[in-house]
Backbone and ligand atoms as CSV (ligand in chain L), in Angstrom:
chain,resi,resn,atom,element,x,y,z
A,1,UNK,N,N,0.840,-1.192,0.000
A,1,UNK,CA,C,0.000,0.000,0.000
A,1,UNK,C,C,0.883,1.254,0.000
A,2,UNK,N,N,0.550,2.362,-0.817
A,2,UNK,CA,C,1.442,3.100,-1.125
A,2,UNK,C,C,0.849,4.491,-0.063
A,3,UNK,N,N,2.146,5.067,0.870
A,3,UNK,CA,C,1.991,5.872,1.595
A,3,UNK,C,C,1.416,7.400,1.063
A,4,UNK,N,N,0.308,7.944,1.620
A,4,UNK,CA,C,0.445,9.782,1.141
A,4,UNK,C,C,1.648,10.474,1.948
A,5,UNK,N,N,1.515,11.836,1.609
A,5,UNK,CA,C,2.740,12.583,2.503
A,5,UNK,C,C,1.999,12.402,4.138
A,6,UNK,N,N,0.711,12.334,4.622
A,6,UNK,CA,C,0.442,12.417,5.429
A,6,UNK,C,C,0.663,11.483,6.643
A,7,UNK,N,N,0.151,10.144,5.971
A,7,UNK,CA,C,0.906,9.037,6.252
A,7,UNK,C,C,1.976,8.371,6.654
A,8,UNK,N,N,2.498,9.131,5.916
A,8,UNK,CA,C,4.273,8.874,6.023
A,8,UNK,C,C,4.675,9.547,7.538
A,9,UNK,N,N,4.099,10.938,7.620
A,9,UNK,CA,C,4.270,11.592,8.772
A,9,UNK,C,C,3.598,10.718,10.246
A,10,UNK,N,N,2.585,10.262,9.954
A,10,UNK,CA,C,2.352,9.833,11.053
A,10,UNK,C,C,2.971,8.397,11.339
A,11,UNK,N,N,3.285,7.908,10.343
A,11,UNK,CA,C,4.122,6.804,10.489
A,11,UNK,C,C,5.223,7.013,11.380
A,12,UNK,N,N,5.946,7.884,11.163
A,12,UNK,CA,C,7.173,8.760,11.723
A,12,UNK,C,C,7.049,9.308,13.437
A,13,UNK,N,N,5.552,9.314,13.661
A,13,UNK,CA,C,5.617,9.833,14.812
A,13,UNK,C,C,5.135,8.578,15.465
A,14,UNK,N,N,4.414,7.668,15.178
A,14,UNK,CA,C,4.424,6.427,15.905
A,14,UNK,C,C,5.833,5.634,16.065
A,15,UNK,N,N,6.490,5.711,15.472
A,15,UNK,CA,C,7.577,5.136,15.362
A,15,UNK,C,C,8.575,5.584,16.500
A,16,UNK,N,N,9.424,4.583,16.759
A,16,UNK,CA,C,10.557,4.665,18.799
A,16,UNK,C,C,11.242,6.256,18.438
A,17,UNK,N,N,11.185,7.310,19.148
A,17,UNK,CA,C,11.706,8.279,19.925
A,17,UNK,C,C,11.128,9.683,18.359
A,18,UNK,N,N,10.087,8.632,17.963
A,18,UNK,CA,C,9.117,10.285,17.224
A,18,UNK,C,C,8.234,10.708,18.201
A,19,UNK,N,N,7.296,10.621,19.240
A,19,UNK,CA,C,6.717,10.930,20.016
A,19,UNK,C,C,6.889,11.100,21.003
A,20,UNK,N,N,6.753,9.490,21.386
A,20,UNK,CA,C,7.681,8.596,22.478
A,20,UNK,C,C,8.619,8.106,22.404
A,21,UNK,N,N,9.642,7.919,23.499
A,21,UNK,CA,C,10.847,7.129,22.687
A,21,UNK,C,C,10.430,5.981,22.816
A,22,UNK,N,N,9.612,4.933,23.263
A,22,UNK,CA,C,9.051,3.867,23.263
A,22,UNK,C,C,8.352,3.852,21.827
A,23,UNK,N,N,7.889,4.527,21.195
A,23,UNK,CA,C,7.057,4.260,20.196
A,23,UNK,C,C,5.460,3.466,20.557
A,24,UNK,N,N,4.850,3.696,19.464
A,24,UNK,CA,C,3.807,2.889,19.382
A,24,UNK,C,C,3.267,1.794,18.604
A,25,UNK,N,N,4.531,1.399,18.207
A,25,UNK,CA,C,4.566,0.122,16.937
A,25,UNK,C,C,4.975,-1.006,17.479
A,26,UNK,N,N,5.778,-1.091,18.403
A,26,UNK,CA,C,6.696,-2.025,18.854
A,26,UNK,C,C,7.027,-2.835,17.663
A,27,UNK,N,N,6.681,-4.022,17.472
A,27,UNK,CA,C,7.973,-4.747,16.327
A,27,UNK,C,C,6.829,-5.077,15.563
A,28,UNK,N,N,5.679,-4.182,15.531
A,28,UNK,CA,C,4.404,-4.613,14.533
A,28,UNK,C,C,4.892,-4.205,12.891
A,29,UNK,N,N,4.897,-4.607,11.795
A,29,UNK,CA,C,5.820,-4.121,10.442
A,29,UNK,C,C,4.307,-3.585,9.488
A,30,UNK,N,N,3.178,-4.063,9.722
A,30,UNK,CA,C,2.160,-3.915,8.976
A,30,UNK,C,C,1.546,-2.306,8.999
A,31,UNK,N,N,0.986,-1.970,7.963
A,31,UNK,CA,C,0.852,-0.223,7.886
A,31,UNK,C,C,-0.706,-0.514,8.971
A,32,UNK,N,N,-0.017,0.864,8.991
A,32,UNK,CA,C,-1.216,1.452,10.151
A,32,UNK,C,C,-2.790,0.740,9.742
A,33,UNK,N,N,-2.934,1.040,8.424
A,33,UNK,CA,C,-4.719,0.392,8.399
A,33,UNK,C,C,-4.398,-0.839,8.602
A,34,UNK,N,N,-3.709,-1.828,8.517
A,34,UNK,CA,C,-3.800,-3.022,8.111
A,34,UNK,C,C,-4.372,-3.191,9.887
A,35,UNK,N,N,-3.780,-2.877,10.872
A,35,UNK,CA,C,-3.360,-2.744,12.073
A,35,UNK,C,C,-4.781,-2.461,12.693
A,36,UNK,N,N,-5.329,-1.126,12.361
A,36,UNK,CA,C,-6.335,-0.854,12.592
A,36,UNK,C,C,-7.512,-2.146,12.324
A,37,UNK,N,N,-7.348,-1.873,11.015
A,37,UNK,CA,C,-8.799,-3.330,10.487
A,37,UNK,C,C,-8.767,-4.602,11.441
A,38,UNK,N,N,-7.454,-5.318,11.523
A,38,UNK,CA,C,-7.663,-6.241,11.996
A,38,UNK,C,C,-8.173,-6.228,13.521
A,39,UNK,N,N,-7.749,-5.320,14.443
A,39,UNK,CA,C,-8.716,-5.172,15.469
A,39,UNK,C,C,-9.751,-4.753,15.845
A,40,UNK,N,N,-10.253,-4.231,14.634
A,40,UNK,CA,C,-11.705,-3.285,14.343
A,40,UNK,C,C,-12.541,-4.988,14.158
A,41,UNK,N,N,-12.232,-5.696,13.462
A,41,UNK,CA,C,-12.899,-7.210,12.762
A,41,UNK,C,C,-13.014,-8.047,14.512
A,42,UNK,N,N,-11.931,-7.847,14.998
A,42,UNK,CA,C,-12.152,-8.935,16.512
A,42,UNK,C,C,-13.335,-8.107,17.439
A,43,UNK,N,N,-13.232,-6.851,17.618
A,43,UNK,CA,C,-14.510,-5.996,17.946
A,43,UNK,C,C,-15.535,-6.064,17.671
A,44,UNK,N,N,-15.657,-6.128,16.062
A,44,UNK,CA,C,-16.852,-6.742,15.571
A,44,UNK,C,C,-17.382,-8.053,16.023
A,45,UNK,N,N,-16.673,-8.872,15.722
A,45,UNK,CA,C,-16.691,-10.387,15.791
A,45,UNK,C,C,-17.016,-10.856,17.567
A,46,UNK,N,N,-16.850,-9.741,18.652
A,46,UNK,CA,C,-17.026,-9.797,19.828
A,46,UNK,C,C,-18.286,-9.142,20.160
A,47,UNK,N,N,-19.058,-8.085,19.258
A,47,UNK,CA,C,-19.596,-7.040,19.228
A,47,UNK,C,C,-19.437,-6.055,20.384
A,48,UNK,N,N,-19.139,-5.766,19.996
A,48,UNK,CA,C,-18.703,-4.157,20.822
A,48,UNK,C,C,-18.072,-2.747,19.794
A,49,UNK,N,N,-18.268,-2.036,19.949
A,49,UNK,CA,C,-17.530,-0.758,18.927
A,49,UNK,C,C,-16.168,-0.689,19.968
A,50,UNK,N,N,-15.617,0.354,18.904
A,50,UNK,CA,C,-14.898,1.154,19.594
A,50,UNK,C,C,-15.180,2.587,20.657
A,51,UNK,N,N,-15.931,2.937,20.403
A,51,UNK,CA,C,-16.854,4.053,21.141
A,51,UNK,C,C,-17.267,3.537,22.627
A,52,UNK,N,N,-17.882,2.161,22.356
A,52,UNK,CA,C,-18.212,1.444,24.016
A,52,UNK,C,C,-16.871,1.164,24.775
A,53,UNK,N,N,-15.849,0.578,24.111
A,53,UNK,CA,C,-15.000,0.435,25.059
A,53,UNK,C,C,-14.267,2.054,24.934
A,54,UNK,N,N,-13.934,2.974,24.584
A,54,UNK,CA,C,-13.407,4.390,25.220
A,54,UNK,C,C,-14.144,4.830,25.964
A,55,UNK,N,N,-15.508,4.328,25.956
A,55,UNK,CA,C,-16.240,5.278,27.014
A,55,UNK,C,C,-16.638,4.497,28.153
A,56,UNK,N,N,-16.262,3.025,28.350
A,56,UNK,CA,C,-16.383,2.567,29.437
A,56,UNK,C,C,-14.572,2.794,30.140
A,57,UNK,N,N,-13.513,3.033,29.527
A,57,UNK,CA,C,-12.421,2.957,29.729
A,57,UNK,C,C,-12.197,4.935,30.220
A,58,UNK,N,N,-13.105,5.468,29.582
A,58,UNK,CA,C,-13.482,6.697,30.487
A,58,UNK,C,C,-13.912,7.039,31.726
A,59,UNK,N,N,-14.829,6.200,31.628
A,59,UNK,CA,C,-15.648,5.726,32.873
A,59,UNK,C,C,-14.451,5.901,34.035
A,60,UNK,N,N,-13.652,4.524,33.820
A,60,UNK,CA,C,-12.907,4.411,34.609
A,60,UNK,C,C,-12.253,5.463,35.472
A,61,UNK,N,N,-11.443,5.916,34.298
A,61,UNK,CA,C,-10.270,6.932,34.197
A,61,UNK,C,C,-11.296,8.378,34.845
A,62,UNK,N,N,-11.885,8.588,34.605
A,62,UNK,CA,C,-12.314,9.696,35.307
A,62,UNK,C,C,-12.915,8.975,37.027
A,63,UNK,N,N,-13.384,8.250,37.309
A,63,UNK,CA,C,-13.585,7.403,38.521
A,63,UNK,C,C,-12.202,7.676,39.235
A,64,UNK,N,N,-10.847,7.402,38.439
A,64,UNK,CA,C,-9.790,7.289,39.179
A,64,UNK,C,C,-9.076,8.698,39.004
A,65,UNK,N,N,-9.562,9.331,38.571
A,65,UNK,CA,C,-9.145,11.027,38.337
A,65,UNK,C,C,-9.783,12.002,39.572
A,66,UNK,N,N,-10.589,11.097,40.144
A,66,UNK,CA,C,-11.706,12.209,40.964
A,66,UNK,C,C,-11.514,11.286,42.448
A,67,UNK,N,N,-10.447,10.413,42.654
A,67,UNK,CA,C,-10.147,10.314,44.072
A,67,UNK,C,C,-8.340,10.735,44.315
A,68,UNK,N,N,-8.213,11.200,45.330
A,68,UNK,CA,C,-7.007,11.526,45.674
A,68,UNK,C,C,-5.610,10.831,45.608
A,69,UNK,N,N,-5.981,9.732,45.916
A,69,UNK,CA,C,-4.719,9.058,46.016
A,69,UNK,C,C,-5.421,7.784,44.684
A,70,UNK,N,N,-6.225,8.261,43.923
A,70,UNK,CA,C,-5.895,7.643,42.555
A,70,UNK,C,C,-6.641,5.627,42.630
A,71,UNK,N,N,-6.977,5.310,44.047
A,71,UNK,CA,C,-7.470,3.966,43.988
A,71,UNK,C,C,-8.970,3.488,44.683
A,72,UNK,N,N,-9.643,3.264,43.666
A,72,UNK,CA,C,-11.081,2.924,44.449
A,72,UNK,C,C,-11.422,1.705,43.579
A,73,UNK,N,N,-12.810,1.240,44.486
A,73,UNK,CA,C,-13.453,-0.142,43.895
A,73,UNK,C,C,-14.608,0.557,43.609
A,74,UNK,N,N,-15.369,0.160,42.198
A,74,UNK,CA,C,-16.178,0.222,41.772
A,74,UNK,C,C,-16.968,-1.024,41.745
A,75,UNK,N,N,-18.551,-1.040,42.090
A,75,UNK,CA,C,-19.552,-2.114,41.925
A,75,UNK,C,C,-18.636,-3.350,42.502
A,76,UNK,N,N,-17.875,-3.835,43.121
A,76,UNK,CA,C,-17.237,-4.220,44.301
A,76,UNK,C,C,-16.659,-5.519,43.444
A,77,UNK,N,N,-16.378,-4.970,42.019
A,77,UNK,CA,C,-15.416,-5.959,41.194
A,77,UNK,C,C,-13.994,-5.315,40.454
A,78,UNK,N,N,-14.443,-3.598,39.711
A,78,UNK,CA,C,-13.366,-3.303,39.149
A,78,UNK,C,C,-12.489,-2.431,40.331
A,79,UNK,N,N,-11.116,-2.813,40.432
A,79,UNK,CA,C,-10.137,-1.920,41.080
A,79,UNK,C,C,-9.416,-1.187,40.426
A,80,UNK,N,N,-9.580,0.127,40.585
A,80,UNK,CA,C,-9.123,0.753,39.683
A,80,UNK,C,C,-7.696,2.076,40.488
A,81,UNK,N,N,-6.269,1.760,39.372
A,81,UNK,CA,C,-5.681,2.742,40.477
A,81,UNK,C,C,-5.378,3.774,39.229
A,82,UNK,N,N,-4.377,5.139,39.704
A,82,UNK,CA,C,-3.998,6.123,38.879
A,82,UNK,C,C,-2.516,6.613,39.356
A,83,UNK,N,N,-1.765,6.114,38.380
A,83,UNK,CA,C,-0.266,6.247,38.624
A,83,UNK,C,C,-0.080,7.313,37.330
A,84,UNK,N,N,0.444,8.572,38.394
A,84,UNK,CA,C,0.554,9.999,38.061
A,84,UNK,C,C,2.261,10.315,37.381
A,85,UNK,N,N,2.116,10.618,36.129
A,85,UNK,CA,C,3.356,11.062,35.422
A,85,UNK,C,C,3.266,12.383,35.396
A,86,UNK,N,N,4.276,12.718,35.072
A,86,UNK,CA,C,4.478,14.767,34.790
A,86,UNK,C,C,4.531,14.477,33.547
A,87,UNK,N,N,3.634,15.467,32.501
A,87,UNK,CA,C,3.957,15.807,31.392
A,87,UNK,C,C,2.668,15.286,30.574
A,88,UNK,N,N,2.907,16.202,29.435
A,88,UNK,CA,C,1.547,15.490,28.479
A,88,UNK,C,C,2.091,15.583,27.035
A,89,UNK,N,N,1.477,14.503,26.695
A,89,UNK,CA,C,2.029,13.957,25.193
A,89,UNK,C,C,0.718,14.081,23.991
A,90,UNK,N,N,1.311,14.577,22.994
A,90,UNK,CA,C,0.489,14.931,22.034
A,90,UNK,C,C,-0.218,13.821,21.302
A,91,UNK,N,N,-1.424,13.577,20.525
A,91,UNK,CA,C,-1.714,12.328,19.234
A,91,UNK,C,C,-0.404,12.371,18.168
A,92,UNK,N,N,-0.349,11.310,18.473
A,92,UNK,CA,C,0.361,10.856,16.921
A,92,UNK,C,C,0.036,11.123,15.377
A,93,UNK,N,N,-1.316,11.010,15.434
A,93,UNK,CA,C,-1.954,11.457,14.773
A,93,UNK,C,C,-2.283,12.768,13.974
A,94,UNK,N,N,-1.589,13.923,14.448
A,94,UNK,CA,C,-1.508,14.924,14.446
A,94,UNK,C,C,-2.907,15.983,14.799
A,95,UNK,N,N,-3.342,15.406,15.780
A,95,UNK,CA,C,-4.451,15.907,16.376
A,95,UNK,C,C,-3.894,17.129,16.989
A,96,UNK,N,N,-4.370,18.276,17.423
A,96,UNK,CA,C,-4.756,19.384,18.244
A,96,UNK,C,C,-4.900,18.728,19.753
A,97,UNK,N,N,-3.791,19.544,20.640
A,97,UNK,CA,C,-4.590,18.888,21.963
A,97,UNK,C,C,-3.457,18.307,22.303
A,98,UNK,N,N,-2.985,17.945,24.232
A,98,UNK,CA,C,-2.653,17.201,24.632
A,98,UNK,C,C,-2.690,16.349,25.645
A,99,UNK,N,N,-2.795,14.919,25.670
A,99,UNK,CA,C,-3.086,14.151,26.497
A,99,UNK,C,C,-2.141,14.131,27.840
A,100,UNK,N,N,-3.077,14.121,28.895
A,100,UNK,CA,C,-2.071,13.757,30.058
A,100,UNK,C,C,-1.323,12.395,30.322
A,101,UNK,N,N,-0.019,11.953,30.898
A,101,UNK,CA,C,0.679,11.371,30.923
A,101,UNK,C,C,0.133,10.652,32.259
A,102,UNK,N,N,0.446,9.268,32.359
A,102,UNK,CA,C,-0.140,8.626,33.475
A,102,UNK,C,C,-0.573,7.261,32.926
A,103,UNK,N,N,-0.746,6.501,33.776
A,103,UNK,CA,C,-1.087,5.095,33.766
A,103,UNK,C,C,-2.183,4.688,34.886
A,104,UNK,N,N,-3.995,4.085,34.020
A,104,UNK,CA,C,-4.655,3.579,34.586
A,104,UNK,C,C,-4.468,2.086,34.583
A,105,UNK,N,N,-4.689,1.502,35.827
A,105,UNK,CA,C,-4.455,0.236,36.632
A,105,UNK,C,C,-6.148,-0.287,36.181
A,106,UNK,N,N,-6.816,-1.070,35.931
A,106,UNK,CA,C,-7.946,-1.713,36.303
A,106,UNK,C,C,-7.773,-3.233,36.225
A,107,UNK,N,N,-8.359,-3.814,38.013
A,107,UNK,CA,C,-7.782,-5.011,38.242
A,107,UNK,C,C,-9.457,-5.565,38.123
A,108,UNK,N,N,-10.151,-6.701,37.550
A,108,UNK,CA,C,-11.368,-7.060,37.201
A,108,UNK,C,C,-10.831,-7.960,38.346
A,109,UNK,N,N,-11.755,-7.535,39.771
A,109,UNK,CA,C,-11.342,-8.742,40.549
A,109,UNK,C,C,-12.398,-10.212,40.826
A,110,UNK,N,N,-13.223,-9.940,39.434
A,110,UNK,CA,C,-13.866,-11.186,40.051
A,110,UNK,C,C,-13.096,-12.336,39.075
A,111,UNK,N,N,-12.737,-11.575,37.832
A,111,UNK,CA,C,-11.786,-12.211,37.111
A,111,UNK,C,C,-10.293,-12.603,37.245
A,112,UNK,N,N,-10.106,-11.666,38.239
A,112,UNK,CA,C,-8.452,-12.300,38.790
A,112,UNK,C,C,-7.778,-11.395,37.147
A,113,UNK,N,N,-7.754,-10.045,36.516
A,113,UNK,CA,C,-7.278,-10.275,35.055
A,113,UNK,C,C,-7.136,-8.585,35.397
A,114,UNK,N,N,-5.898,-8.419,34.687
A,114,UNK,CA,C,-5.993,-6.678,35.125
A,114,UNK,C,C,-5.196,-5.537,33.746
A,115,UNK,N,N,-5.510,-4.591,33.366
A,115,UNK,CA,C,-5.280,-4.147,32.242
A,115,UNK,C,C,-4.253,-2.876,32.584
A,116,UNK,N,N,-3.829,-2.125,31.652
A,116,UNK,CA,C,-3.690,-0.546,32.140
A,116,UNK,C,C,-3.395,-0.408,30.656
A,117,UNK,N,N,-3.911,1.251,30.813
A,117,UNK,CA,C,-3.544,1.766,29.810
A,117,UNK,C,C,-3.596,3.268,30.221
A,118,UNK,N,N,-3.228,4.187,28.958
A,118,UNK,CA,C,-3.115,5.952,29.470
A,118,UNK,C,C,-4.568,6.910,28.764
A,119,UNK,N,N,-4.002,7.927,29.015
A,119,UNK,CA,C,-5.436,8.464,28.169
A,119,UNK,C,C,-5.246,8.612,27.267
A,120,UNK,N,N,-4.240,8.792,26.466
A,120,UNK,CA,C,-3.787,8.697,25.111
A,120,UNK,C,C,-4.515,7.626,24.317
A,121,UNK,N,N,-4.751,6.319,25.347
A,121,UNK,CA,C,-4.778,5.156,24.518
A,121,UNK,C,C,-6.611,5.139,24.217
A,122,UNK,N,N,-7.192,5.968,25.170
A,122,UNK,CA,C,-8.365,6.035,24.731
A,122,UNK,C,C,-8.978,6.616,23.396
A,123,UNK,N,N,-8.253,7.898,23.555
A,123,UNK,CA,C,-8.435,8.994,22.536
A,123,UNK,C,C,-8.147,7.821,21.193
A,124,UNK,N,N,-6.943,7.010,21.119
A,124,UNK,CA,C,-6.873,6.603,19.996
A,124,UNK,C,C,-7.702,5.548,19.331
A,125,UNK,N,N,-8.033,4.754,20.544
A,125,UNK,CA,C,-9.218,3.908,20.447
A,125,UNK,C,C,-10.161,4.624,19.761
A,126,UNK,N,N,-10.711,5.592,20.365
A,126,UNK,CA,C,-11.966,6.214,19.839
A,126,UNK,C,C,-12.065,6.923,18.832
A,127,UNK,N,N,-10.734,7.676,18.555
A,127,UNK,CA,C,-10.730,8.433,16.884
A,127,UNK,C,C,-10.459,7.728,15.765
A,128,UNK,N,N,-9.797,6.656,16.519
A,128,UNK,CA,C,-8.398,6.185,15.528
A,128,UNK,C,C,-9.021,4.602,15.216
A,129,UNK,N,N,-9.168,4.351,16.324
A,129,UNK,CA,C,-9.430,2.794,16.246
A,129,UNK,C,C,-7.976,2.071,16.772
A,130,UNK,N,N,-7.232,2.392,16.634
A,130,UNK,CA,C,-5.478,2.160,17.163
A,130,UNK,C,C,-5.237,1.588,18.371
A,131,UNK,N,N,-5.653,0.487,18.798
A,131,UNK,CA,C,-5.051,-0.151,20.075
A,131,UNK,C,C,-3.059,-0.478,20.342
A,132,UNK,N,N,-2.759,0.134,19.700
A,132,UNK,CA,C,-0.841,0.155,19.318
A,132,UNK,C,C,-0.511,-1.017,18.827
A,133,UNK,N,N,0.594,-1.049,18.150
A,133,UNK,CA,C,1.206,-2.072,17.528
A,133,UNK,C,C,1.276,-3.357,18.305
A,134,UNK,N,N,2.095,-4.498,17.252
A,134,UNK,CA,C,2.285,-5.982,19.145
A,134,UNK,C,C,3.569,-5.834,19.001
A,135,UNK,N,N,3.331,-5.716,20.521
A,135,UNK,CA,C,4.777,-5.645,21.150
A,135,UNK,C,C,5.468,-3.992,21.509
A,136,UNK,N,N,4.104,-3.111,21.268
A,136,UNK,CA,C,4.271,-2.034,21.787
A,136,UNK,C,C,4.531,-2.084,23.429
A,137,UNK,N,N,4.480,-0.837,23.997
A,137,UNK,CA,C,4.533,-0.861,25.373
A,137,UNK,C,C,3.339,-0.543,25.532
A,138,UNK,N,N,2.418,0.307,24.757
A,138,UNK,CA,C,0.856,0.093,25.810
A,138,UNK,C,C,-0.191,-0.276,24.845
A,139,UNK,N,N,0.262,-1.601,24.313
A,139,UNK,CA,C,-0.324,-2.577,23.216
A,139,UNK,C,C,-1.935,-2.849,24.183
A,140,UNK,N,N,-3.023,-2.404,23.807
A,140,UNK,CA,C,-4.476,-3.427,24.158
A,140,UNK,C,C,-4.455,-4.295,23.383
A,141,UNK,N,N,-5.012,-5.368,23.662
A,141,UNK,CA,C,-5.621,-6.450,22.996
A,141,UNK,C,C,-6.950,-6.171,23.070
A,142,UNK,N,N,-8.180,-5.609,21.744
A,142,UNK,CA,C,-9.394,-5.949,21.976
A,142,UNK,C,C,-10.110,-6.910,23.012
A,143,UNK,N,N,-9.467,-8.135,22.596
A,143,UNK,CA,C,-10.021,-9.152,22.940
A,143,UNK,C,C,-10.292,-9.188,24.952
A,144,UNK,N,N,-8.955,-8.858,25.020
A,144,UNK,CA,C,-8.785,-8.592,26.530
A,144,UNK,C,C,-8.877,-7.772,26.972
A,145,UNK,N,N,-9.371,-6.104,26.174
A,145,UNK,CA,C,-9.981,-5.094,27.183
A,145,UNK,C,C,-11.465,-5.327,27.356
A,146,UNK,N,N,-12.172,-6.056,26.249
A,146,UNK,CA,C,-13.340,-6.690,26.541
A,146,UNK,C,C,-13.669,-6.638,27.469
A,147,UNK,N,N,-12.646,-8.298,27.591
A,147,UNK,CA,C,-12.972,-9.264,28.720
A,147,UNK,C,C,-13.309,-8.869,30.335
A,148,UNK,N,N,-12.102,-7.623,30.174
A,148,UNK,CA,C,-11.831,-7.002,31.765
A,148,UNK,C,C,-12.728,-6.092,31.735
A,149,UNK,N,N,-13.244,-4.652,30.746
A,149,UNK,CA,C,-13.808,-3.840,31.531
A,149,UNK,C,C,-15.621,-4.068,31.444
A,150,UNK,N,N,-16.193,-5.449,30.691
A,150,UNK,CA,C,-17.307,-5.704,30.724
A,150,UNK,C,C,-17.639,-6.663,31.561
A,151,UNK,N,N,-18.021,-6.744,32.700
A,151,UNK,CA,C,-18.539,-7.714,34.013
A,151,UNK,C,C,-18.227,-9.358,32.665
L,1,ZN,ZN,ZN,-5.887,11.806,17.384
């Protein structure tokens, strides 16, 4: 598939120390749509959008934004904590706007199964469809944010 100029750019900023120095590809080689589709199809195939899980993964994240020290139980299954970074990082995407830096904890404790991700990773979920490359550092698996943030 042949890149536009635009493309190319955002390729560049997902990629180790364009954004992040971690990147958001990790050792994934396939172009961004390919990447996208195929976890858009397991979503499907699970039914759920992308819209339900950013906005239940909102849910969260604002739950754990609005207590002090960042850890509460919700409906007396999800544990949810908020590990506070300095700094905020822009979309890759070349969106307007920047996301705060930080890492949400949610431990599904009736499931024993626990996820994290940042707010970045929502935003991309929800505009983008982009759960990060495999073998990124804050790679979702559809399959397993499912699992954890739906009872
Ligand atoms: Zn964006």
């Amino acid at each position: 598939m042949k890149e536009t100029p635009q493309e190319k750019k955002i390729r560049q900023n997902l990629q180790e120390s364009g954004i992040s120095p971690q990147g958001f590809l990790g050792e994934d080689e396939r172009h961004i749509h390919e990447i996208v589709a195929t976890d858009l199809a397991v979503l499907e195939r699970l039914g759920k959008t992308k819209e339900e899980i950013a906005d239940r993964m909102e849910f969260f994240s604002q739950e754990a934004f609005s207590h002090y020290d960042g850890n509460v139980i919700i409906d007396q299954i999800y544990e949810i904590e908020y590990d506070t970074v300095r700094g905020k990082i822009p979309c890759p995407f070349d969106h307007p706007g920047l996301f705060r830096k930080g890492e949400i904890t949610l431990n599904n404790l009736h499931k024993n199964l626990k996820i994290s991700w940042t707010p970045l990773n929502i935003h991309m979920i929800r505009a983008h469809g982009f759960f990060e490359g495999k073998g990124a550092k804050h790679r979702l698996e559809p399959k397993d944010l499912i699992e954890i943030l739906f009872k």
